[in-house]
N, CA, C and O atoms as a GROMACS GRO file, in nm:
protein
  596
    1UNK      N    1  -8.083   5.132   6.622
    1UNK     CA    2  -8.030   5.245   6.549
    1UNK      C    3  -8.141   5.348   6.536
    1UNK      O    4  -8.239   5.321   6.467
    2UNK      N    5  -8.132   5.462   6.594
    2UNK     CA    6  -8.199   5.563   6.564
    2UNK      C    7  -8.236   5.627   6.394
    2UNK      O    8  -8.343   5.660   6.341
    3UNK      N    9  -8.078   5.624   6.338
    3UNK     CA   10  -8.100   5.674   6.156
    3UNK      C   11  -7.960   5.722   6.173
    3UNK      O   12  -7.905   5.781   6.265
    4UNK      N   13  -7.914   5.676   6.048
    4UNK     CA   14  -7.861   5.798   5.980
    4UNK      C   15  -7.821   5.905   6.011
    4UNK      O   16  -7.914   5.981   6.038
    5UNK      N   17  -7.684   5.966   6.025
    5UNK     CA   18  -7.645   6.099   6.059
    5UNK      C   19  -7.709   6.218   5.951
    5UNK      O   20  -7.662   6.222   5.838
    6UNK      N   21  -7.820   6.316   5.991
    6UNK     CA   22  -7.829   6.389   5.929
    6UNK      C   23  -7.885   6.381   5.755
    6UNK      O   24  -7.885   6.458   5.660
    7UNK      N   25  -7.937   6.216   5.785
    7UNK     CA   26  -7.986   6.181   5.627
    7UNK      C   27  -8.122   6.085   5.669
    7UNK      O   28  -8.124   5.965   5.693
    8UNK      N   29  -8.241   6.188   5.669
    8UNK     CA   30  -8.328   6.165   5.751
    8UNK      C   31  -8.450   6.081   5.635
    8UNK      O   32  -8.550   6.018   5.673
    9UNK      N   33  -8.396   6.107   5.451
    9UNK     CA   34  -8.438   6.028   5.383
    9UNK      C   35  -8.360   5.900   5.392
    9UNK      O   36  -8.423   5.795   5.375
   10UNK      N   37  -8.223   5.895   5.418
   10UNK     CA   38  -8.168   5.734   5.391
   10UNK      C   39  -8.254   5.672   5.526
   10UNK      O   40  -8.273   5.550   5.530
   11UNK      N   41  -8.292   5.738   5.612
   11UNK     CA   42  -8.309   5.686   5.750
   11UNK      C   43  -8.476   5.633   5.681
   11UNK      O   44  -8.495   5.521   5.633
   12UNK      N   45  -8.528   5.687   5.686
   12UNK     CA   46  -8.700   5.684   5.608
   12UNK      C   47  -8.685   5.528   5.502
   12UNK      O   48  -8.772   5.442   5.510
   13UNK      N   49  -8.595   5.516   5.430
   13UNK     CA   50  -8.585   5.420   5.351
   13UNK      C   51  -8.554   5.297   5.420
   13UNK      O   52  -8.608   5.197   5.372
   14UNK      N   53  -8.474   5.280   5.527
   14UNK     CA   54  -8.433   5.188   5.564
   14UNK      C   55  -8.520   5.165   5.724
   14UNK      O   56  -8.522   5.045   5.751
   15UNK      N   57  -8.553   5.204   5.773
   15UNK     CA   58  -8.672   5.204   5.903
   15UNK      C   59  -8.808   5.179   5.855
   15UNK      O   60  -8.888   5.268   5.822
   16UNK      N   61  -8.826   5.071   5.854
   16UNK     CA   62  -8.976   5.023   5.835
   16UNK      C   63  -9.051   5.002   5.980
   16UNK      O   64  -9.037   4.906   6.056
   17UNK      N   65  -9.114   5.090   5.994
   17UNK     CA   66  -9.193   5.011   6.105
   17UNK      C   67  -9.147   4.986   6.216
   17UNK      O   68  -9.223   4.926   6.292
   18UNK      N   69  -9.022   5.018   6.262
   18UNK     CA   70  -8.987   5.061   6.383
   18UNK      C   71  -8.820   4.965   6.324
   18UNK      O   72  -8.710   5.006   6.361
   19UNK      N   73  -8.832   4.864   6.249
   19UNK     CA   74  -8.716   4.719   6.185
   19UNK      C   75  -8.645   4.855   6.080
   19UNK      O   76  -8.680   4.942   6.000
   20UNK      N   77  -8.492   4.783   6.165
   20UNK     CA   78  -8.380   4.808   6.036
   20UNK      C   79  -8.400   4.742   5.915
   20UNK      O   80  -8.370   4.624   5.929
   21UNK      N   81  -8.432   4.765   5.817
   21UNK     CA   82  -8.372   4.685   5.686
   21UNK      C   83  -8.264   4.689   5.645
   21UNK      O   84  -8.252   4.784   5.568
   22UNK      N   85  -8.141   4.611   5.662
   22UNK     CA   86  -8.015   4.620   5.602
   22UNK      C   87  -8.017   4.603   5.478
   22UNK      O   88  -7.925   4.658   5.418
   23UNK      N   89  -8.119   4.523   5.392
   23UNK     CA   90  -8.067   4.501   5.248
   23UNK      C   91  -8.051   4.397   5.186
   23UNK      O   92  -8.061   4.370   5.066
   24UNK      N   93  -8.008   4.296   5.332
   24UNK     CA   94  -7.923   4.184   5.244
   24UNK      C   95  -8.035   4.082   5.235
   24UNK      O   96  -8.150   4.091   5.276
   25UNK      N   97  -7.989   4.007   5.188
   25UNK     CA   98  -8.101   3.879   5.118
   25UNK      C   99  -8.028   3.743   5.104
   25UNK      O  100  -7.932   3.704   5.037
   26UNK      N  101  -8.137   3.668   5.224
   26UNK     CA  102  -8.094   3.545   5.251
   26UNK      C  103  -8.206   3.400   5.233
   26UNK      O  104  -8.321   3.389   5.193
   27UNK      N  105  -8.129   3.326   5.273
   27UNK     CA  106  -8.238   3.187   5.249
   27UNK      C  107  -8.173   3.094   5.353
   27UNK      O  108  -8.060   3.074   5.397
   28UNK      N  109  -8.334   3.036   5.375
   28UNK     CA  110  -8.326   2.930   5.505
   28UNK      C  111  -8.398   2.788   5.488
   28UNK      O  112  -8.511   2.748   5.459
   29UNK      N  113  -8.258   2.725   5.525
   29UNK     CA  114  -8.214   2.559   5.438
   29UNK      C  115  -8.318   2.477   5.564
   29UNK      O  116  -8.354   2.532   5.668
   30UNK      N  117  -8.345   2.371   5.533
   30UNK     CA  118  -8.505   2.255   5.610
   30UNK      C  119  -8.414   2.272   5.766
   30UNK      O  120  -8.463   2.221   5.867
   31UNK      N  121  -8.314   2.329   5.770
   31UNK     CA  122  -8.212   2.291   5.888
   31UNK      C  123  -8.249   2.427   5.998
   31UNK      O  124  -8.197   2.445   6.108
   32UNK      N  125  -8.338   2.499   5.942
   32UNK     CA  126  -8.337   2.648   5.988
   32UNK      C  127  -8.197   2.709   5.982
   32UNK      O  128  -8.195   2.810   6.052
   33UNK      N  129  -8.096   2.687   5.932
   33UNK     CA  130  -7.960   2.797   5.858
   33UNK      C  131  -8.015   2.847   5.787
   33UNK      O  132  -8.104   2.817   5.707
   34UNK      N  133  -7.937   2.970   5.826
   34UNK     CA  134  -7.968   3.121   5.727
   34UNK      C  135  -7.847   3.144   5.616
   34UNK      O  136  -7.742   3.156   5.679
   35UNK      N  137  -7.830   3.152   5.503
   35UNK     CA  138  -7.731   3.223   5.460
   35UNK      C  139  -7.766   3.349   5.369
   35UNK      O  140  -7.859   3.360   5.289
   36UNK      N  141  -7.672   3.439   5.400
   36UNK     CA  142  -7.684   3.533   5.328
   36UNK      C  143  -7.609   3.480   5.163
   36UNK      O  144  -7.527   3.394   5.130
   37UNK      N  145  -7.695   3.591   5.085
   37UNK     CA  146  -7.700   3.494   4.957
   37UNK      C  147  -7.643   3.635   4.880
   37UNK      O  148  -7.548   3.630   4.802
   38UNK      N  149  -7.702   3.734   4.906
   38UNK     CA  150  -7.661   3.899   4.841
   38UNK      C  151  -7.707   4.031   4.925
   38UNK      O  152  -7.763   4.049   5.033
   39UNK      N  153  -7.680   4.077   4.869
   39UNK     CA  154  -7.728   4.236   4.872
   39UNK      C  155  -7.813   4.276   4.766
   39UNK      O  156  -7.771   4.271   4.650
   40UNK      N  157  -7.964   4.328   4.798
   40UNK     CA  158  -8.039   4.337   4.727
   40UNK      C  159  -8.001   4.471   4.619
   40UNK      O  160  -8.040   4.480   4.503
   41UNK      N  161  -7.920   4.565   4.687
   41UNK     CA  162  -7.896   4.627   4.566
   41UNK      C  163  -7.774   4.552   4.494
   41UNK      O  164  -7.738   4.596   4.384
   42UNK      N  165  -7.713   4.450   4.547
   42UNK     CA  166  -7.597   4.435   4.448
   42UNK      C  167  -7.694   4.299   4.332
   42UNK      O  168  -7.627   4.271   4.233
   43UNK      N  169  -7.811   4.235   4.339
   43UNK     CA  170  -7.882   4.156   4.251
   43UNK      C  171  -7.890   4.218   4.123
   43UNK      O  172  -7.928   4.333   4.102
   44UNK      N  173  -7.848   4.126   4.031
   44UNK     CA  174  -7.870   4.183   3.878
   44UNK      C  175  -7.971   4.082   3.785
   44UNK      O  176  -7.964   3.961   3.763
   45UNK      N  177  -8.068   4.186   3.740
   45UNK     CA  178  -8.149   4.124   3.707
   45UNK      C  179  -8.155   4.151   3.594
   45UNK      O  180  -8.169   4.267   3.557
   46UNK      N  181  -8.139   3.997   3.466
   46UNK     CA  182  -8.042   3.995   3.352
   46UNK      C  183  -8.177   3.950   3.263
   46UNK      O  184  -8.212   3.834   3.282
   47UNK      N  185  -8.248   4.019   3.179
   47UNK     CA  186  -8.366   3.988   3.085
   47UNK      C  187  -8.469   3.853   3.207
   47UNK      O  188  -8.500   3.735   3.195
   48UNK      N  189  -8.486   3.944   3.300
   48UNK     CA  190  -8.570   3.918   3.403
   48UNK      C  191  -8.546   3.794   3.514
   48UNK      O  192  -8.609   3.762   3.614
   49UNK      N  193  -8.432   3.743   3.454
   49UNK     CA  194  -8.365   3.650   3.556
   49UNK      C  195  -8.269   3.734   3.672
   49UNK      O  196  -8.206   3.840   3.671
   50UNK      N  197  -8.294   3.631   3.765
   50UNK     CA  198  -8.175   3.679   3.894
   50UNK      C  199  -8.076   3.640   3.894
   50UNK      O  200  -8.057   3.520   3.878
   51UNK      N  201  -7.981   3.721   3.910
   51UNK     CA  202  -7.849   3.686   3.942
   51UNK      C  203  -7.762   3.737   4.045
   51UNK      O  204  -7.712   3.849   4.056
   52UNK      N  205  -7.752   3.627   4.123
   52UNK     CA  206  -7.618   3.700   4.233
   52UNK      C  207  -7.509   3.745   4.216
   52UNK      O  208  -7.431   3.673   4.155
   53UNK      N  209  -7.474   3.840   4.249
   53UNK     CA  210  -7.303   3.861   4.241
   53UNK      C  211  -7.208   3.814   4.315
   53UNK      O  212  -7.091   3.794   4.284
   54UNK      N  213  -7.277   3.792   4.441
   54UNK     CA  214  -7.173   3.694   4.521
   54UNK      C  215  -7.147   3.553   4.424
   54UNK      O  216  -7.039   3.521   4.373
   55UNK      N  217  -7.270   3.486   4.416
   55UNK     CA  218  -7.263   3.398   4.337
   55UNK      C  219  -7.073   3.372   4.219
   55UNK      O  220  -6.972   3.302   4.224
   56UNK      N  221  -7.130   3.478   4.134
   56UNK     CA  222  -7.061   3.481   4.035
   56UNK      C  223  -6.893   3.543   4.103
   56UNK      O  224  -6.793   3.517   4.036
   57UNK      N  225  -6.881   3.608   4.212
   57UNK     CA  226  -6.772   3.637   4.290
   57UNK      C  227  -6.684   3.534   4.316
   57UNK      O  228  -6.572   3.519   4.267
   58UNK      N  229  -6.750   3.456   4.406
   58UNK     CA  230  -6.701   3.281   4.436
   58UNK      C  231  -6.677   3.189   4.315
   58UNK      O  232  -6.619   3.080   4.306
   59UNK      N  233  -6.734   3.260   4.234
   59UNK     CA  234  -6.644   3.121   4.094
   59UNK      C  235  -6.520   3.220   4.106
   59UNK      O  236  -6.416   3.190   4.164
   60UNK      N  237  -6.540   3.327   4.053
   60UNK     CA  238  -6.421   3.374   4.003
   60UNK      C  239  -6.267   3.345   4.094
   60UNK      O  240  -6.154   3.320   4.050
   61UNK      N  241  -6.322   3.362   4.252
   61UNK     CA  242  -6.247   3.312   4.291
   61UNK      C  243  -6.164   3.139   4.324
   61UNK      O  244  -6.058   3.111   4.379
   62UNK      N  245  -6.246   3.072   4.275
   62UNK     CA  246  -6.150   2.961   4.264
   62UNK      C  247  -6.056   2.950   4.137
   62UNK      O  248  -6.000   2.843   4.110
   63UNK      N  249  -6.038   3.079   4.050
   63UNK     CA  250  -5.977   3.062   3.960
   63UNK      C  251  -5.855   3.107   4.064
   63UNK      O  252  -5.844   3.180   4.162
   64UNK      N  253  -5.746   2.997   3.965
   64UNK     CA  254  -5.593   3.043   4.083
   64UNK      C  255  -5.488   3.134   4.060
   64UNK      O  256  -5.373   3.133   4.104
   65UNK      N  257  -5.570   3.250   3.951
   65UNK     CA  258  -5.511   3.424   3.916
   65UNK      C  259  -5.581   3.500   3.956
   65UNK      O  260  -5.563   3.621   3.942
   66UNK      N  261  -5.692   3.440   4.024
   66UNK     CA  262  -5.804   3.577   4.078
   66UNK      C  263  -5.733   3.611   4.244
   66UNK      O  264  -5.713   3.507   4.307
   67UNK      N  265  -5.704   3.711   4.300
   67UNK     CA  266  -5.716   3.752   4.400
   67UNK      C  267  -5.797   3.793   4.407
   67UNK      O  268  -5.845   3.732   4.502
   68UNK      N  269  -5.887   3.882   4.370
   68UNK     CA  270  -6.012   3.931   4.445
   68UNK      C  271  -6.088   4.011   4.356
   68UNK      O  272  -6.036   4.112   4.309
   69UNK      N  273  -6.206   3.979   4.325
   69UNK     CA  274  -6.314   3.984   4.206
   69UNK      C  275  -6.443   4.078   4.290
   69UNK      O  276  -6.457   4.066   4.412
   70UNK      N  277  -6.538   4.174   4.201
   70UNK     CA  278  -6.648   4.235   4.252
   70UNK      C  279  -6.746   4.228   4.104
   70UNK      O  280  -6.726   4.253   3.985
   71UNK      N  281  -6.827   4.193   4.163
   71UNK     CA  282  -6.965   4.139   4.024
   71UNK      C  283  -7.031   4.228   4.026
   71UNK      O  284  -7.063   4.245   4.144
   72UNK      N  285  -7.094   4.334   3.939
   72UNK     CA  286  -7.179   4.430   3.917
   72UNK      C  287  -7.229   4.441   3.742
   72UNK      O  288  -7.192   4.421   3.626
   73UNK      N  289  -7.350   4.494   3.834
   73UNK     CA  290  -7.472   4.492   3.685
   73UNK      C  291  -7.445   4.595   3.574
   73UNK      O  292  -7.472   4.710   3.609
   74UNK      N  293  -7.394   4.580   3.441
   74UNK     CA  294  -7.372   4.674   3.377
   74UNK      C  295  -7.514   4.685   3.251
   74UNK      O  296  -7.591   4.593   3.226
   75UNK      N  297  -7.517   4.824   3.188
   75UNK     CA  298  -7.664   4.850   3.084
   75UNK      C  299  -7.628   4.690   2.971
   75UNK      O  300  -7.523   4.629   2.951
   76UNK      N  301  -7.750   4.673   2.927
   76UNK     CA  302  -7.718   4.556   2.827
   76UNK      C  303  -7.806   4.611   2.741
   76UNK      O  304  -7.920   4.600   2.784
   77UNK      N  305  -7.798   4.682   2.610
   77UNK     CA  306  -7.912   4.701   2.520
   77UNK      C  307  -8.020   4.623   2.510
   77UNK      O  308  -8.128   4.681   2.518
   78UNK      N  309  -8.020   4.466   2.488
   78UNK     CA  310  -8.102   4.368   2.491
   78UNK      C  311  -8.167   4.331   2.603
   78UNK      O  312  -8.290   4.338   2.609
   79UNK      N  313  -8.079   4.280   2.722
   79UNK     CA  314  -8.110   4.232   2.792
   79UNK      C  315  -8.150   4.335   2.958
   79UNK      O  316  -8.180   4.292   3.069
   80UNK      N  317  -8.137   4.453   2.917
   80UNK     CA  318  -8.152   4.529   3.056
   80UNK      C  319  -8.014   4.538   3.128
   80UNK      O  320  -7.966   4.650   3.105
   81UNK      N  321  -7.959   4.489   3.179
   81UNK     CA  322  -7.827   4.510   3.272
   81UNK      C  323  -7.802   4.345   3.227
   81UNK      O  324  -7.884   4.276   3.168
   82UNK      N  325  -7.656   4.300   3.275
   82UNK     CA  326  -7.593   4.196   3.274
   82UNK      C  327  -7.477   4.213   3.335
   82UNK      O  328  -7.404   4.311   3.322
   83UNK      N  329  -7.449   4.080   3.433
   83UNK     CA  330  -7.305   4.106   3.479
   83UNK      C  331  -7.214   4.076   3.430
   83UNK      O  332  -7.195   3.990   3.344
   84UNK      N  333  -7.118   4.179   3.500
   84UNK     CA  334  -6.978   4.216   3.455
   84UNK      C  335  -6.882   4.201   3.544
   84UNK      O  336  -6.936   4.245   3.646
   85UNK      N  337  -6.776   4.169   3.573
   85UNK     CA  338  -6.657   4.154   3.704
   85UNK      C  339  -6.582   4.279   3.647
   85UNK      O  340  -6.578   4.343   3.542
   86UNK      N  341  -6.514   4.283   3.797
   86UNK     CA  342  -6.378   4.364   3.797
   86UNK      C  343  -6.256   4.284   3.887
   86UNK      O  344  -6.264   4.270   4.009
   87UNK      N  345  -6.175   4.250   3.828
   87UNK     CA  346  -6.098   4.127   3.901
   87UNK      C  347  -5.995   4.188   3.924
   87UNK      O  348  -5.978   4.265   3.830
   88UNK      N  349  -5.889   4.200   4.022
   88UNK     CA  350  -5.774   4.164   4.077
   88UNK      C  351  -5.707   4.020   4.040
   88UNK      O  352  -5.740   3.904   4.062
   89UNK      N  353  -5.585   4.091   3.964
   89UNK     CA  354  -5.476   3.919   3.938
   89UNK      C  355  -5.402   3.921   4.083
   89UNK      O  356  -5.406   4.015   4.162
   90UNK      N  357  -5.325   3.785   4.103
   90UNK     CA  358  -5.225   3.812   4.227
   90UNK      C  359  -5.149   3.797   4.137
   90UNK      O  360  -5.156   3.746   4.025
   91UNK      N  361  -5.048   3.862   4.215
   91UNK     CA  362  -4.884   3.911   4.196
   91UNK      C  363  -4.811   3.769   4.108
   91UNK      O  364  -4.787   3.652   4.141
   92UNK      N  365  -4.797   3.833   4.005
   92UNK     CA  366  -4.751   3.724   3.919
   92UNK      C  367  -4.793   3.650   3.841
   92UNK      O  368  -4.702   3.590   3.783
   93UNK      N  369  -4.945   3.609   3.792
   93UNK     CA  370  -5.033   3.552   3.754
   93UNK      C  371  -5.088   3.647   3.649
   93UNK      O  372  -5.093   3.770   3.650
   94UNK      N  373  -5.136   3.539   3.536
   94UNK     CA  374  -5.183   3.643   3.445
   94UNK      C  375  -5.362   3.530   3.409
   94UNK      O  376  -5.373   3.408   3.405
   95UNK      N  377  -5.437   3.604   3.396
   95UNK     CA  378  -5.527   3.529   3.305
   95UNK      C  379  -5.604   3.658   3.183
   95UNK      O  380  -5.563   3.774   3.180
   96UNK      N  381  -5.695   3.616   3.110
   96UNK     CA  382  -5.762   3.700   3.044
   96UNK      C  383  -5.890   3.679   3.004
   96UNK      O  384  -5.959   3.579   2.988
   97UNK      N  385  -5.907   3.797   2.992
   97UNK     CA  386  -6.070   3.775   2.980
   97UNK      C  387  -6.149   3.698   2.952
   97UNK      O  388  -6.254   3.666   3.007
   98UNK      N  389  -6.082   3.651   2.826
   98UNK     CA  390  -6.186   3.527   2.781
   98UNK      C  391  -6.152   3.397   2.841
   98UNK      O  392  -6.232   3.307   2.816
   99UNK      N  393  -6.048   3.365   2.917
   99UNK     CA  394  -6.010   3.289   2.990
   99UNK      C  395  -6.083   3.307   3.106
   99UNK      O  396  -6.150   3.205   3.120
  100UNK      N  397  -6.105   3.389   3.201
  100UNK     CA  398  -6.216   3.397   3.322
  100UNK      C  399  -6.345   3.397   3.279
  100UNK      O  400  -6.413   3.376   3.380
  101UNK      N  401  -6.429   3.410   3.168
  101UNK     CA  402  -6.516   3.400   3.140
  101UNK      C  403  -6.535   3.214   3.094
  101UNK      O  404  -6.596   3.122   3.149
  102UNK      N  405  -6.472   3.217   3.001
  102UNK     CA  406  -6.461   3.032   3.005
  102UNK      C  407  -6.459   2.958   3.102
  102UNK      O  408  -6.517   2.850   3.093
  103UNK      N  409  -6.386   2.998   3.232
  103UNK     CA  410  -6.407   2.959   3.306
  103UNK      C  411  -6.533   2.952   3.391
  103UNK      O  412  -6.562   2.839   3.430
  104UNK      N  413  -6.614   3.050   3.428
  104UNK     CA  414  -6.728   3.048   3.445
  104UNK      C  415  -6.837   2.960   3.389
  104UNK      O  416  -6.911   2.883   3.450
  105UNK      N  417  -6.828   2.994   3.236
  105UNK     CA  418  -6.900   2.914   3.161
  105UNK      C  419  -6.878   2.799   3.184
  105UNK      O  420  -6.983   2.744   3.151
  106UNK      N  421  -6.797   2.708   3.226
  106UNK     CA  422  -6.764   2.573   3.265
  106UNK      C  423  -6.826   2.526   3.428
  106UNK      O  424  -6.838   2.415   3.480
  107UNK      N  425  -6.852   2.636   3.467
  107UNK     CA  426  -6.867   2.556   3.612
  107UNK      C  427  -7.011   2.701   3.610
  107UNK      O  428  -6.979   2.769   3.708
  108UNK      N  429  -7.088   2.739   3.573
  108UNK     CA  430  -7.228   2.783   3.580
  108UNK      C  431  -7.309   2.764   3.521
  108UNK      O  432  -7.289   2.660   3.458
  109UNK      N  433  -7.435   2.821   3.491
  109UNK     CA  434  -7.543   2.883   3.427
  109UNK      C  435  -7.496   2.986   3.313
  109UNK      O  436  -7.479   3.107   3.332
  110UNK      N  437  -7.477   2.920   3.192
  110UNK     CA  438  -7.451   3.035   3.094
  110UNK      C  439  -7.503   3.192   3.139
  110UNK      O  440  -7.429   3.290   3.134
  111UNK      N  441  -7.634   3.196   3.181
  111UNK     CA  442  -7.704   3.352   3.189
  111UNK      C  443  -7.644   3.406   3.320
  111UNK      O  444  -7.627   3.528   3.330
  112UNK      N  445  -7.606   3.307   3.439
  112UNK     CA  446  -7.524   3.413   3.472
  112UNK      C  447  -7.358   3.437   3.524
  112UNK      O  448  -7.307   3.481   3.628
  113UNK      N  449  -7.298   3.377   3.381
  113UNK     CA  450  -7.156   3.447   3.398
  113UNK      C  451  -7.136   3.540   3.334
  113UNK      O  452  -7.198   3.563   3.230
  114UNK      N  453  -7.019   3.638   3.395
  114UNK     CA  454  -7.024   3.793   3.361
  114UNK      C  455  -6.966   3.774   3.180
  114UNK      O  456  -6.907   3.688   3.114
  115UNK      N  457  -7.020   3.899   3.160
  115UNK     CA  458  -7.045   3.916   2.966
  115UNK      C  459  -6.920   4.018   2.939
  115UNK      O  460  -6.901   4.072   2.830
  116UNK      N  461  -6.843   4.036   3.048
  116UNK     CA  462  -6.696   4.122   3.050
  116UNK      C  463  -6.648   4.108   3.138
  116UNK      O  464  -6.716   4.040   3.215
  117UNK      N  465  -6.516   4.153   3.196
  117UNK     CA  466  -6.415   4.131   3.290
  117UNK      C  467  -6.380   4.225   3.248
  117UNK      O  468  -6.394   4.245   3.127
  118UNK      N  469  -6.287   4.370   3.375
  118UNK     CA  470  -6.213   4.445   3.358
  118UNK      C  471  -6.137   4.391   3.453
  118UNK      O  472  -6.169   4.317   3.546
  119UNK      N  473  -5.976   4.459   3.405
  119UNK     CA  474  -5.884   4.438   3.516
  119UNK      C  475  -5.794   4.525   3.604
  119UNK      O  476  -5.693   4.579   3.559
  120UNK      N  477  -5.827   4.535   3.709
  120UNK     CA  478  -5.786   4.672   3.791
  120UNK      C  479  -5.687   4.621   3.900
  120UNK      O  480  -5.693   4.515   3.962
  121UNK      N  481  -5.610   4.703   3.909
  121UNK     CA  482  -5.526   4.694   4.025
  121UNK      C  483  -5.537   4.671   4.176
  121UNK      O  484  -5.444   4.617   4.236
  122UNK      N  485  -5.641   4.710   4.234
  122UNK     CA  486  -5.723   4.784   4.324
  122UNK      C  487  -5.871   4.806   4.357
  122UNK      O  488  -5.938   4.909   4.352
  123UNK      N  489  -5.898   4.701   4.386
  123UNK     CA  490  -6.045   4.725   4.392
  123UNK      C  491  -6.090   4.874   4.497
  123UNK      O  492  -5.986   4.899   4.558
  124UNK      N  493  -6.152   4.934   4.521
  124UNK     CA  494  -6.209   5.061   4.566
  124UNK      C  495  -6.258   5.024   4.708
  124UNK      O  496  -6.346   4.938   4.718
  125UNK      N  497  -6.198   5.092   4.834
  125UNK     CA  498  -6.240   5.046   4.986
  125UNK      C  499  -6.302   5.159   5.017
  125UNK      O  500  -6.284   5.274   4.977
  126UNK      N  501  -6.421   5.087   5.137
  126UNK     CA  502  -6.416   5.210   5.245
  126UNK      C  503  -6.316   5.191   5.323
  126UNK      O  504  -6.225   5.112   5.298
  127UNK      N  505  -6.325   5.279   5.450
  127UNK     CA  506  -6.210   5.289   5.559
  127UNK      C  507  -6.242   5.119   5.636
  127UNK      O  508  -6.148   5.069   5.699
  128UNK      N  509  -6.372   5.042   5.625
  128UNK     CA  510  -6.358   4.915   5.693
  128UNK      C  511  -6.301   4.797   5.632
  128UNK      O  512  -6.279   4.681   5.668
  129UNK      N  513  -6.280   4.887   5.493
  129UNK     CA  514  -6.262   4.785   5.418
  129UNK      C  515  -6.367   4.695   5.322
  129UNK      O  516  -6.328   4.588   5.276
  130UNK      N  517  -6.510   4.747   5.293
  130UNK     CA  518  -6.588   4.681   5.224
  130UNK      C  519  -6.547   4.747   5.091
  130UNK      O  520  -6.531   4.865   5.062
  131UNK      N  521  -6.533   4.632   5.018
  131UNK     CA  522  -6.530   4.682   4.837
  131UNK      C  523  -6.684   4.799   4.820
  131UNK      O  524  -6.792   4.777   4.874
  132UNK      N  525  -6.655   4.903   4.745
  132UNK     CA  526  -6.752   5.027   4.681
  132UNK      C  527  -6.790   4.984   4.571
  132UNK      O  528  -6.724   5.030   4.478
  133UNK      N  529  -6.894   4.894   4.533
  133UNK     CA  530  -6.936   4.843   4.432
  133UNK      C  531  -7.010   4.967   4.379
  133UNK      O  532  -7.002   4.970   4.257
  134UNK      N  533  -7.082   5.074   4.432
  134UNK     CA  534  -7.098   5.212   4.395
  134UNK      C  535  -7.036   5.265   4.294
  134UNK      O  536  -7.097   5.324   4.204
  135UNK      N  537  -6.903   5.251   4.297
  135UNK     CA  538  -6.823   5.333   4.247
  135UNK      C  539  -6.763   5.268   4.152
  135UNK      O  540  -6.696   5.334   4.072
  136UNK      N  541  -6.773   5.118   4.138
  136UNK     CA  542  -6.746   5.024   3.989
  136UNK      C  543  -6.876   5.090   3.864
  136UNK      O  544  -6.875   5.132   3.748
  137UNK      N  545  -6.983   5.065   3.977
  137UNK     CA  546  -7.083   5.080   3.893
  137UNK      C  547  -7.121   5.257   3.800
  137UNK      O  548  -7.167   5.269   3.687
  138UNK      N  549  -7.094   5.336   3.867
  138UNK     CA  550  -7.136   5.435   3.833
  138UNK      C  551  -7.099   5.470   3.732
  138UNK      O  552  -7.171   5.534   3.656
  139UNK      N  553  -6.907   5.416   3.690
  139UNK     CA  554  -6.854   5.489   3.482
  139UNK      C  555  -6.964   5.398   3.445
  139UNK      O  556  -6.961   5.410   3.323
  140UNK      N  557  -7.068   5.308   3.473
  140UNK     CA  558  -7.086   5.225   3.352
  140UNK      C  559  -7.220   5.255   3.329
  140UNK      O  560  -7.281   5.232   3.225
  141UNK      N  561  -7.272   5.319   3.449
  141UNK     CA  562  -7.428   5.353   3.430
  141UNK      C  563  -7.453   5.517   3.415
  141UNK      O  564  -7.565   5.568   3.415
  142UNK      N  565  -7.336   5.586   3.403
  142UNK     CA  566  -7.331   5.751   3.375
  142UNK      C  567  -7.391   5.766   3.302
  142UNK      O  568  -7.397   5.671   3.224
  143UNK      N  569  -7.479   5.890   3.266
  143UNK     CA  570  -7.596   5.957   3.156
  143UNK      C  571  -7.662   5.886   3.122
  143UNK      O  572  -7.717   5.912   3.016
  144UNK      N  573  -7.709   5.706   3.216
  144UNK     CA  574  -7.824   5.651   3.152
  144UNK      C  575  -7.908   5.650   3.298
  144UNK      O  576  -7.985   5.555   3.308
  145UNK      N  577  -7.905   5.734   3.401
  145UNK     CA  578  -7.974   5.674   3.504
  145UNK      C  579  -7.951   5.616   3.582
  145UNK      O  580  -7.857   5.537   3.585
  146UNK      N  581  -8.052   5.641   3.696
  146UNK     CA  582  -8.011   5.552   3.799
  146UNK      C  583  -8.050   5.402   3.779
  146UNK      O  584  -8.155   5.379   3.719
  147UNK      N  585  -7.988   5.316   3.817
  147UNK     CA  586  -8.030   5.176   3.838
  147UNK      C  587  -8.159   5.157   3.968
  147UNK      O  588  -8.141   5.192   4.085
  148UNK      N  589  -8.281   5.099   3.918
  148UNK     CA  590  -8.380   5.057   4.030
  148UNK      C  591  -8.336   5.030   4.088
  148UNK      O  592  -8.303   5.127   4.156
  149UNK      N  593  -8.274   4.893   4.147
  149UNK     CA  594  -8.223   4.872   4.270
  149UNK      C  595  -8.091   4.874   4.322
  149UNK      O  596  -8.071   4.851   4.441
   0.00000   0.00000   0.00000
C-alpha cells in the first residue's frame, strides 16, 4: 500500500518504516498460531487494566437474545474509561440490562464486564459491513476529548 487517499497524515501514522501497521493485536500460542485478540484502538483500558472488547463481545454473544453486540470504552470518573456494550436483541427476544450484565458477571472477570448496556436497533455499518465503533463512541466521549487510543 502506498497510503491513504489524499490523507498523507493517516498515511504517516500507519507506515512505519516502509511496514503497514494495521492496528490489530494478536498473540502467539507454543503452537506458533496467531490469533487476533483486538484492535488496539478498540482496547479499553479500565483503572489501568486491559480489556478487550472482542473479549467481552463473545460473551455477550452466547447470550440467546443477543444478536449482535459492539464493546466500547466509555469516560468513568473513577476509573478512566470502562466498558460499555451496545447490543442488538433478535427478533422476538427480550433481555435487560441487568440481565446481560449478570450474565457476564457469571462467566468473567468482574473488571471486565461492561458497567452499561444500551439497546439499539442497528448497529452502525460501513459499506463492507464492519460495525463503526467510531460512531458508538463519539455521543459518549463529546466535549471531553479525544480518547488516546
Amino acid at each position: 500500500m502506498a497510503g491513504y487517499w489524499r490523507q498523507p497524515e493517516a498515511t504517516d501514522a500507519v507506515i512505519v518504516d516502509g511496514y503497514f501497521h494495521t492496528g490489530d493485536m494478536a498473540t502467539i500460542d507454543e503452537e506458533g498460531m496467531i490469533e487476533i485478540v483486538d484492535r488496539k484502538k478498540d482496547l479499553i483500558i479500565s483503572g489501568g487494566e486491559n480489556v478487550s472488547s472482542i473479549e467481552i463481545e463473545g460473551m455477550l454473544y452466547k447470550h440467546p437474545a443477543v444478536l449482535e453486540a459492539a464493546c466500547i470504552a466509555i469516560p468513568d470518573q473513577k476509573w478512566g474509561e470502562v466498558p460499555a456494550a451496545i447490543v442488538v436483541l433478535k427478533e422476538g427476544l427480550n433481555a435487560t440490562e441487568d440481565e446481560l450484565v449478570n450474565f457476564c458477571r457469571e462467566n468473567m472477570a468482574h473488571f471486565k464486564c461492561p458497567k452499561s448496556i444500551s439497546f439499539i436497533d442497528a448497529l452502525p455499518r460501513t459499506a463492507t459491513g464492519k460495525i463503526q465503533k467510531n460512531q458508538l463512541r463519539d455521543k459518549f466521549w463529546e466535549g471531553r476529548g479525544k480518547r488516546v487510543n
